[in-house]
MARSE-586920 format. One record per residue (C-alpha): x, y, z. Coordinates in steps of 0.25 Angstrom, whole numbers, padded with zeros to 4 digits, always signed. Each point is the difference from the previous one (the first is absolute). Layout:
MARSE-586920
XYZ ...
This chain:
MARSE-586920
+0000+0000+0000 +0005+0012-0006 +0003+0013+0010 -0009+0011-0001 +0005+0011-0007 +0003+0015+0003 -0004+0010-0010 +0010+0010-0002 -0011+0012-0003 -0001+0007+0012 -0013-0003+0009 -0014+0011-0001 -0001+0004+0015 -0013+0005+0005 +0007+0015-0001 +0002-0001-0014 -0015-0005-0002 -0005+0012+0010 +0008+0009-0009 -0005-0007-0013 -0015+0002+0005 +0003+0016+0006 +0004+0003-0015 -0013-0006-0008 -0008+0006+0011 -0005+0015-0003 +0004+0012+0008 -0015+0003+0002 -0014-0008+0002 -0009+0010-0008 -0013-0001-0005 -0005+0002-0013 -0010+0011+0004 +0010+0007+0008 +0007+0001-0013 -0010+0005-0007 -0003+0010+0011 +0013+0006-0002 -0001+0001-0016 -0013+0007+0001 +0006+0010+0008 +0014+0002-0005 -0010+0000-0013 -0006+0013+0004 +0010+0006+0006 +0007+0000-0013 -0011+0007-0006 +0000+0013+0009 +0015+0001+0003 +0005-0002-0015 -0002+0010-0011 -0009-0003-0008 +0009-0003-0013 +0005-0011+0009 -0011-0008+0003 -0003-0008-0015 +0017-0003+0001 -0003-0005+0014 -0010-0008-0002 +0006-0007-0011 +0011-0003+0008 -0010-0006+0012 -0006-0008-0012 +0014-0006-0005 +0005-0004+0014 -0015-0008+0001 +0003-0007-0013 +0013-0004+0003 -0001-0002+0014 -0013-0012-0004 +0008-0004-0009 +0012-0003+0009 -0011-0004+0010 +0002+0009+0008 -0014+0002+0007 +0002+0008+0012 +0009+0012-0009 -0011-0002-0013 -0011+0001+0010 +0006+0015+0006 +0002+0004-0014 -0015-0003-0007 -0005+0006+0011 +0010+0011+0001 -0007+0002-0016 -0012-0001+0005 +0000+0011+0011 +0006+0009-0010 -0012-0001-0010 -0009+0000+0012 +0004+0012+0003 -0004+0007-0013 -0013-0003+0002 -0009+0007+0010 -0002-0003+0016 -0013-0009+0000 -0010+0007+0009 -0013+0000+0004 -0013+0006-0007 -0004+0014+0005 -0013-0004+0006 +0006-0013+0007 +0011+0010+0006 -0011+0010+0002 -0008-0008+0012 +0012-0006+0005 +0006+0013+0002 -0014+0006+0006 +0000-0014+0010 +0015+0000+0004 -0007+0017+0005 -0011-0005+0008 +0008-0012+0007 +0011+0012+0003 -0012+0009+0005 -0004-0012+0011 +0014-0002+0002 +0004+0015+0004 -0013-0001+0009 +0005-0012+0007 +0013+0004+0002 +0000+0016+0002 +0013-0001+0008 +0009-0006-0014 -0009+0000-0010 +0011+0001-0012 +0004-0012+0007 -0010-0008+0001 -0002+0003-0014 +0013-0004-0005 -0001-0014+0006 -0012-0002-0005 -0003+0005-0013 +0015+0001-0004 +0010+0015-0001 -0009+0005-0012 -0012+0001+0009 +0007+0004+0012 +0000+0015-0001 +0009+0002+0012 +0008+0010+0006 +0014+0002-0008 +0008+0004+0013 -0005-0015+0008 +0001-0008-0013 +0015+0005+0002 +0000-0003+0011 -0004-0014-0001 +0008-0003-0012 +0013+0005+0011 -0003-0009+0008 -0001-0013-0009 -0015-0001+0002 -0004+0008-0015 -0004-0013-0006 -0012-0003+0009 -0005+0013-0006 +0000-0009-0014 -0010-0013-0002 +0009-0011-0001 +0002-0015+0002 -0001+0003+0017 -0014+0006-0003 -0006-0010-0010 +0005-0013+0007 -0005+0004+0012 -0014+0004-0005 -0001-0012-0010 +0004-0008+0011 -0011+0005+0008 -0009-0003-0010 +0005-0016-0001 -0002-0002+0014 -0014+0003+0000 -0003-0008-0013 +0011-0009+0006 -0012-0012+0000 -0003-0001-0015 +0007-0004-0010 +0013+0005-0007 -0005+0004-0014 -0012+0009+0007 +0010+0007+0011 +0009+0002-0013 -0009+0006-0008 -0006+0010+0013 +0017+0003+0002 +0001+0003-0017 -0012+0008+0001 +0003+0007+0012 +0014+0002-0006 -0006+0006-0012 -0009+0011+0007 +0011+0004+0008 +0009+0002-0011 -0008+0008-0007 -0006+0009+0012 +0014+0001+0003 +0004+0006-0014 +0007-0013-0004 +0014+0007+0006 +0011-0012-0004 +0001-0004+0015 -0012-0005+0001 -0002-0007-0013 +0014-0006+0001 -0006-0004+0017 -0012-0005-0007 +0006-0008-0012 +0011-0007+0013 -0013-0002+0008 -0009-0007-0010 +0013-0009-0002 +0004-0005+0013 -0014-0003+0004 -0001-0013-0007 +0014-0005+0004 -0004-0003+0013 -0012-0010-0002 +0008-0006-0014 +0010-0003+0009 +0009+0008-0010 +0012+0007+0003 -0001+0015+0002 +0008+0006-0011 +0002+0016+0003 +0009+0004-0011 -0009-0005-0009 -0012+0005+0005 +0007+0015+0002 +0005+0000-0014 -0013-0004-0006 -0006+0011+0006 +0011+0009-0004 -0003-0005-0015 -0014+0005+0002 +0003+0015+0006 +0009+0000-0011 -0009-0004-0012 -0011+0009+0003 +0008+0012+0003 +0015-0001-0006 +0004+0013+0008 -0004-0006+0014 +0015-0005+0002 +0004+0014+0001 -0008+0004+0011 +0006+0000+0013 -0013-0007+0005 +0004-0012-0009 +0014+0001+0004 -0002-0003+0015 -0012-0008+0000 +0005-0011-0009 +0015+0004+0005 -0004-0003+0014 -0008-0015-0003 +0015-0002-0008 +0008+0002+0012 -0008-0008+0009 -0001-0012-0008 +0016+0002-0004 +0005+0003+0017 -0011-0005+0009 +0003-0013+0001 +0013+0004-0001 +0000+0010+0012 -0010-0010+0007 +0011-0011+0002 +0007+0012+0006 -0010+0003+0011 -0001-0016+0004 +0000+0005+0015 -0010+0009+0001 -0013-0005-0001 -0007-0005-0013 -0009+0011+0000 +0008+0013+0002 +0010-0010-0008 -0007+0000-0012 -0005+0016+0003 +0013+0006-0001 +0006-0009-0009 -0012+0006-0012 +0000+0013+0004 +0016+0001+0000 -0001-0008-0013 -0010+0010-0005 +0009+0013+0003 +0011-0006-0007 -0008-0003-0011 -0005+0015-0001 +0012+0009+0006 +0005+0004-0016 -0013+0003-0004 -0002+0008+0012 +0012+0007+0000 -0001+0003-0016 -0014+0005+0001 -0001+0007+0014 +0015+0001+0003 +0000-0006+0015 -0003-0013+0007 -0005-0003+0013 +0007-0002+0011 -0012-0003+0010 -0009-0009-0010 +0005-0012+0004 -0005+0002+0016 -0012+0008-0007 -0004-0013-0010 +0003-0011+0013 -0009+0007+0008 -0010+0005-0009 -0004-0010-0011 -0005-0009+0010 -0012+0011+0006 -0004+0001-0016 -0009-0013+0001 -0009+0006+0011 +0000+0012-0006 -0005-0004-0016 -0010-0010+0001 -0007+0007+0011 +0002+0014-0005 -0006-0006-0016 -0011-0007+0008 -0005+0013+0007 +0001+0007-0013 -0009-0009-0006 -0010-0001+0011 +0000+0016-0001 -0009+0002-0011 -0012-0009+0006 +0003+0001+0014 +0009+0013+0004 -0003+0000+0013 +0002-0014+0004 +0015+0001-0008 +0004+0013+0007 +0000-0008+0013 +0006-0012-0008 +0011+0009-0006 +0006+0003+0015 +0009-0013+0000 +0007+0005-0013 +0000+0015+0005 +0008-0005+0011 +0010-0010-0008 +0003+0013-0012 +0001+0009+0012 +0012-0011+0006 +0005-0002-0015 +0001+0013+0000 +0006+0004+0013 +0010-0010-0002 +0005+0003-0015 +0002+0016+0005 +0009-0003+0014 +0011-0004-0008 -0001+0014-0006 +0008+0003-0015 +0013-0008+0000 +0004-0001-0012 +0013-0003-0008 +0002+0013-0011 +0006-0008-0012 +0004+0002-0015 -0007-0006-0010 +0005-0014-0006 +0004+0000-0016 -0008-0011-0007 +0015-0008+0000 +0000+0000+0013 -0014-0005+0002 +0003-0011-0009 +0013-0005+0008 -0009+0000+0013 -0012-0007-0004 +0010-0009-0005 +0007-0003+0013 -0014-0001+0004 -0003-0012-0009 +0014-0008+0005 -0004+0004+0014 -0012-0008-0002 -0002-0018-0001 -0003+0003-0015 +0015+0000-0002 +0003-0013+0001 +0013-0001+0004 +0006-0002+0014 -0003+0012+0010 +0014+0004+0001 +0001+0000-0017 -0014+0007+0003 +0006+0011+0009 +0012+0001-0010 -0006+0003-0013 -0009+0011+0010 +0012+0005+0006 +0005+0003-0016 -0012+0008-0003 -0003+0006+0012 +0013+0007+0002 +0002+0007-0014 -0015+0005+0001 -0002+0006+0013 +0014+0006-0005 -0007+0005-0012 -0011+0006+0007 +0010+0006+0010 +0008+0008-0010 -0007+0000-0014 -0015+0002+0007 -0012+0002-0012 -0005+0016-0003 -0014+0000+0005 
């Protein structure tokens, strides 16, 4: 019998095949609506930051990098390309509105639930307004809406996805006893009027379209896909009105979801040893302010110092403020006597909002205003930062390190002129 031989080729170790997998493995887990998301938007960008004798060659070249990118089967770069074409010829066409008549009564409905509201809350009626029927609506006083957005507290003043989960979530526990399809269609529906007495504002369609997709998960036992949802709902802002992304109002409503799903589970394994509660508080709204501090410094030139405190202790009064407050509105129109003493739990919750979000008083952080390079290297670090990235957490840390440096560097010493 023969000796077993030994071959002279040097033996694969379980490194080298660690290695071998690392380098077919892609730098990102993305998802085909997030890329189309981001064509969209780079789309009509282009259109209102290029001159106009730019666009047709643009759009060619967009159109080439699909066909060759298909070709090459590349899908994820031919998916940003079509769609990067198709934002910019979206955005030749006008916004899609609604007809005059339609807006008309809404407009006049959105009026008489703000007439109830400022009779029920005479204290902070602008308030009340703003977290019920959204900033349009509000009418509020410009030297306390600074004065909120100081402190970190602004984006209550905006209907966003705070409001509408916790008022659609009011709604599914007291339909919670029939069946799926009816309490979906009664959430749809709801959703539907609200956007429209709201004036459709992009944070509340892009709360609405995330809503309506995460509410089946649960029962399907289906996993909740957040990205996916939030950049379905970007596409929709987007295609009916191609200027929205523009709009600071876009910016940080979409910019906030974007950070939270990046950072918080992120930040959240940080906070392990507090409880999972405050845990998961602080870990979104820190997520959130990271996710929004360029767009805030470009469009305000300051961030907050105190939001953080401000959000923590805050956001968690808003649910005993909003469905009471909705519910006493309503019950205002038949029965205004019985929803004036109704109203004196929420009068007393805004009041505590209120008390709280001013104590902290106006500390902010006066800063320049990022250049759209320097945005790009941050929101990158952003991404790495995030479990997307799927490479180790040290590699992760690395690659963020490498783009985080040279933009807050850029923004430091070559800021944007506002």
């Amino acid at each position: 019998m023969s000796a077993p031989t030994i071959s002279s080729e040097k033996a694969t170790t379980p490194s080298d095949i660690d290695r071998a997998m690392q380098k077919r493995t892609p730098l990102f887990h993305l998802r085909p609506l997030f890329l189309a998301a981001l064509g969209l938007c780079l789309g009509t960008g282009l259109f209102f930051w290029l001159p106009g004798r730019f666009l047709l060659p643009s759009g060619l070249v967009c159109a080439f990098l699909a066909c060759f990118s298909l070709s090459r089967k590349w899908n994820s770069a031919a998916i940003l390309a079509f769609c990067t074409v198709l934002g910019l010829a979206r955005a030749f066409l006008p916004p899609l509105t609604l007809p005059e008549g339609i807006s008309a009564r809404f407009s006049a409905l959105a009026g008489a639930f703000g007439g109830r509201i400022d009779a029920l809350f005479p204290d902070y009626p602008g308030v009340a307004r703003g977290m019920l029927l959204g900033a349009r609506n509000s009418e509020i006083e410009a030297a306390l809406s600074r004065r909120l957005y100081d402190v970190g507290v602004g984006h209550l003043l905006a209907v966003s996805g705070l409001h509408v989960s916790i008022l659609s979530g009011c709604i599914l526990l007291i339909w919670r006893r029939y069946a799926l399809r009816l309490r979906y269609a009664c959430i749809a529906a709801f959703l539907l009027f609200y956007c429209l007495l709201t004036g459709g504002a992009p944070s509340v369609i892009r709360a609405s379209v995330m809503l309506l997709c995460t509410i089946p998960a649960g029962p399907s036992l289906r996993r909740r896909d957040t990205l996916s949802s939030l950049s379905l709902a970007c596409c929709i802002v987007v295609l009916l009105d191609p200027a929205a992304p523009a709009t600071p109002g876009f910016q940080l409503s979409f910019l906030a979801v974007l950070g939270i799903v990046l950072l918080a589970p992120v930040l959240q394994a940080r906070f392990s040893l507090l409880a999972p509660p405050l845990a998961k508080s602080l870990s979104a709204t820190l997520a959130a302010t990271f996710g929004t501090a360029p767009v805030m410094a470009r469009a305000f030139s300051q961030i907050s110092i105190f939001g953080l405190c401000a959000n923590v202790l805050v956001v968690p009064l808003a649910p005993f403020f909003l469905a009471p407050a909705l519910l006493c509105t309503v019950l205002s129109f038949p029965f205004p006597a019985f929803a004036e003493t109704l109203a004196a739990l929420p009068r007393f919750v805004l009041k505590l909002m209120m008390t709280l979000s001013l104590t902290g008083g106006s500390t902010v952080l006066r800063v320049s205003a990022p250049s759209a390079a320097a945005m790009l290297l941050y929101y990158a670090a952003l991404l790495f930062c995030s479990r997307f990235c799927m490479r180790p957490a040290r590699t992760r840390a690395l690659y963020a390190g490498l783009c985080l440096l040279p933009g807050l560097l850029l923004w430091a010493l070559l800021p944007a002129a506002v």
